[in-house]
Phi, psi and omega in degrees: 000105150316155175193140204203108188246113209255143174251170164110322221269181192170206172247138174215162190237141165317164204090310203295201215218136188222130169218146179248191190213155171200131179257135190232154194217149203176251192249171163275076193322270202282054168213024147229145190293158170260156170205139175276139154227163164224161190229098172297160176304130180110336198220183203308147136318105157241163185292151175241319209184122184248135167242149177258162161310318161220057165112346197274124208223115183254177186191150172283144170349293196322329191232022195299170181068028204196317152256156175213121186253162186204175188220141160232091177305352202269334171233051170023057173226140167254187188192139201252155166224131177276125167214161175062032189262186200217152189308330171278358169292345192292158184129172200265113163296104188243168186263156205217125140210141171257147187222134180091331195138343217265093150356112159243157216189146170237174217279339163134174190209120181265160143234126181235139175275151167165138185262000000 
């Protein structure tokens, strides 16, 4: 049974700077990809940012430059470091792996932008 526990979120005033965290239990951690999604209020989940097993890392258009996602396998944890953000960065941020076939999801992290 996976499990993926995310950390980090808050208030921030646009511009300002963030980083999350998601600890994952499990799983073989470093020999699958990770992915941040986020679900603004109203609307869908969506992918933000993906990392592979070995290191190779995609972000939606919205945030390239801007998000950076990483990994430390040695404490099975991934990490969104936030920079520059903006109001529409707001929404609740979750960590994703799929292992087995299996969807895993933590519990969410909110972020809020906001002067």
């Amino acid at each position: 049974q996976v499990q993926l526990v995310e950390s980090g979120g808050g208030l921030v005033q646009p511009g300002g700077s963030l980083t999350l965290s998601c600890a994952a239990s499990g799983s073989i951690f470093s020999r699958y990809s990770m992915d941040w999604y986020r679900q603004a209020p109203g609307k869908e989940r969506d992918l933000v940012a993906t990392i592979t097993g070995g290191g190779t890392t995609n972000y939606v258009d919205s945030v390239k430059g801007r998000f950076t996602i990483s990994r430390d396998n040695a404490k099975r944890t991934v990490y969104l470091q936030m920079n520059s953000l903006k109001p529409e960065d707001t929404g609740v941020y979750y960590c994703h792996q799929v292992y087995n076939f299996h969807h895993y999801w933590g519990q969410g992290t909110q972020v809020t932008v906001s002067s």
